[in-house]
C-alpha positions, 0 to 999 in steps of 0.5 A, spaced: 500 500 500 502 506 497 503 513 502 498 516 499 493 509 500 495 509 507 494 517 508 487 518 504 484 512 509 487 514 516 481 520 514 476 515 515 474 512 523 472 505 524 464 505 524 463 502 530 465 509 533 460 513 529 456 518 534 449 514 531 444 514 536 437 510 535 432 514 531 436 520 529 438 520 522 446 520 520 450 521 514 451 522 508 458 518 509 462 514 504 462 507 507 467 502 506 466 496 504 459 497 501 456 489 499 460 488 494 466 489 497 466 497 494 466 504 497 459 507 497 455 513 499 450 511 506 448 514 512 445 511 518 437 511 518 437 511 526 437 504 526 441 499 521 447 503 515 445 503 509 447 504 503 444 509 497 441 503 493 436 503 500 439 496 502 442 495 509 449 494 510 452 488 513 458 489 516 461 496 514 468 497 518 470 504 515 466 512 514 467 519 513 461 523 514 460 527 508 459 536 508 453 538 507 453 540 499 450 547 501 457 548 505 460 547 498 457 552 494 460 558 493 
């Protein structure tokens, strides 16, 4: 794994220390790995992740809680 792989993943926090709470809704994240073992665009719906395709994910390990896109505007 390359430098650059190993900076650009110690952006990301292991899911399990996501600050979830039950019934609030969290996200959008990039989420790894997705269910076909890629990265993918989830949040967390206050109960289960899931991923943009609407299907629950079944063992995300990694996140990165994405701006809200009206931080991006100019």
């Amino acid at each position: 794994m390359t430098d650059q792989a190993i900076a650009t993943l110690s952006e990301f926090s292991l899911i399990v220390d996501a600050q979830v709470k039950e019934g609030e809704f969290f996200g959008p994240c990039v989420i790894g790995p997705g269910n076909a073992s890629d990265w993918i665009i989830g949040y967390w719906n206050g109960f289960n992740w899931y991923g943009d395709d609407g299907l629950v994910l079944r063992e995300p390990r990694l996140y990165r809680l994405l701006p809200p896109l009206s931080s991006l505007r100019r």
